[in-house]
BASE-170502 format. One record per residue (C-alpha): residue in three letters; z, x, y. Coordinates in steps of 0.25 Angstrom, whole numbers, padded with zeros to 4 digits, always signed. Each point is the difference from the previous one (the first is absolute). Example, Ala and Ser with C-alpha at 12.3 -4.5 7.8 and 13.67 -1.06 7.14 Angstrom:
<recs>
ala+0031+0049-0018ser-0002+0006+0014
</recs>
This chain:
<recs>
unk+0278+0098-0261unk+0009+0000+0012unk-0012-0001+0008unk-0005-0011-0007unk+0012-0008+0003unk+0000+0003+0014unk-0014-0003+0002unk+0004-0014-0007unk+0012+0000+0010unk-0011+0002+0012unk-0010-0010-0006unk+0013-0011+0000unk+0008+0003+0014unk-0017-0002+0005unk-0002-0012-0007unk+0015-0005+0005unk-0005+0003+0014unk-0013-0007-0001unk+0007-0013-0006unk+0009+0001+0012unk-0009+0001+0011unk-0009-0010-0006unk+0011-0011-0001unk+0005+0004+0013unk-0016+0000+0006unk-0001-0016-0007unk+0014-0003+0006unk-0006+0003+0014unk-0013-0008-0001unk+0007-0011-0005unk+0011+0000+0013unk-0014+0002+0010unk-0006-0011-0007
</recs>
């Protein structure tokens, strides 16, 4: 169970991460533009 919840843990701090580096990838292409 325990590894369960940490591979849950993993799967959120990655989605977290992607979410971020998207918004921060749109703020960027909005400032060039």
């Amino acid at each position: 169970m325990a590894n369960d919840s940490w591979s849950g843990q993993d799967k959120a701090q990655h989605f977290i991460a992607s979410a971020m580096l998207s918004a921060a990838g749109n703020e960027y292409a909005q400032h060039q533009g």
